[in-house]
N, C-alpha and C positions, 0 to 999 in steps of 0.2 A: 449534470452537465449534458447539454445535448448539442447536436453539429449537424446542419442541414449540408443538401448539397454546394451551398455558397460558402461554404467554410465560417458561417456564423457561429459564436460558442457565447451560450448564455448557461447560466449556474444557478441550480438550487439547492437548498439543504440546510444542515445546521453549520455555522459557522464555527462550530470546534469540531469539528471534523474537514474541515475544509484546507486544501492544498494550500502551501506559501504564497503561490503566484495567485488565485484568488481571493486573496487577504492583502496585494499590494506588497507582499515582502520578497518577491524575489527581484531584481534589477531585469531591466529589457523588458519584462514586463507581457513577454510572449506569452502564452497559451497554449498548449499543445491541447488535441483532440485527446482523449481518455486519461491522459496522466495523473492532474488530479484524481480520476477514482483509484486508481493508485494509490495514490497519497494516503487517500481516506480508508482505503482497505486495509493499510498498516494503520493508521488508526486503530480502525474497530480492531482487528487482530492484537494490539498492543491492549486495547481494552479488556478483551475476552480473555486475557492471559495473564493481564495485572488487577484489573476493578477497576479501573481510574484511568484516563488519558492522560499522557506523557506530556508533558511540556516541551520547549525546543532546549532546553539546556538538557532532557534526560535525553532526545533523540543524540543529539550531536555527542554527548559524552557517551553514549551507546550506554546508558546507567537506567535503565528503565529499569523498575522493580518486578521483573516478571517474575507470577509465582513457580517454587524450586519444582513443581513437575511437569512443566515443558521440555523440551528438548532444544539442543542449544540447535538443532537444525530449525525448529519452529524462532526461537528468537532470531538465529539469522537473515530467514526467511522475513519476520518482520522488520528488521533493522532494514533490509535490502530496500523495503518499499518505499520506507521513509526518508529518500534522497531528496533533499531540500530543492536542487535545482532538474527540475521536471527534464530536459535535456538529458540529462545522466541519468532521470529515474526509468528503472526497466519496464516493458512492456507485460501482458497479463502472460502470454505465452513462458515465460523467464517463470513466473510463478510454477506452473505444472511442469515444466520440469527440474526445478528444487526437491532437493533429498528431502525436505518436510511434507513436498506434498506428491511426487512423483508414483511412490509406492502406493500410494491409495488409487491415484489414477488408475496406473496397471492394473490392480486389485478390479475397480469398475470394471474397463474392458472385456477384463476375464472372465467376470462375473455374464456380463453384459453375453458376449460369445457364446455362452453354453448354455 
């Protein structure tokens, strides 16, 4: 997805990885600027963690078959991306500070510092 300064949004990629509202399934029909990568970032992340992409019944029943050695902070962390209505879904910032990924942040910095 890209966005100039006139607030155009056009979309490329593969379409199973692709947001609700870029497939026509969310209502209003709005667009938000980066949300879909959002979206798709709980994807891949749901992928990397299962083998396989989720369907919309494993998203909504939160029943993704994530393999048992993840941490239920990385599946929340995925769940959280996966909000169907881009409106509610959280921005990339909400990501780096999630207990699944905050620690490694800090970790860089520190690193980064010395």
């Amino acid at each position: 997805m890209t966005t100039n300064a006139n607030a155009s949004i056009s979309s490329a990629g593969t379409p199973m990885y692709a947001a609700p509202e870029l497939l026509g399934k969310v209502r209003g029909g709005k667009i938000m600027p980066f949300k879909p990568d959002i979206y798709s970032l709980g994807l891949t992340t749901c992928f990397l963690m299962s083998g396989e992409l989720p369907d919309a019944i494993e998203i909504h029943k939160k029943e993704i078959p994530f393999k048992a050695i993840y941490s239920e902070d990385l599946k929340d962390l995925a769940y959280s991306l996966l909000v169907h209505k881009p409106d509610e879904r959280p921005l990339i910032e909400f990501a780096l500070v999630h207990p699944a990924i905050s620690k490694f942040v800090h970790n860089i910095q520190r690193d980064v510092m010395h």
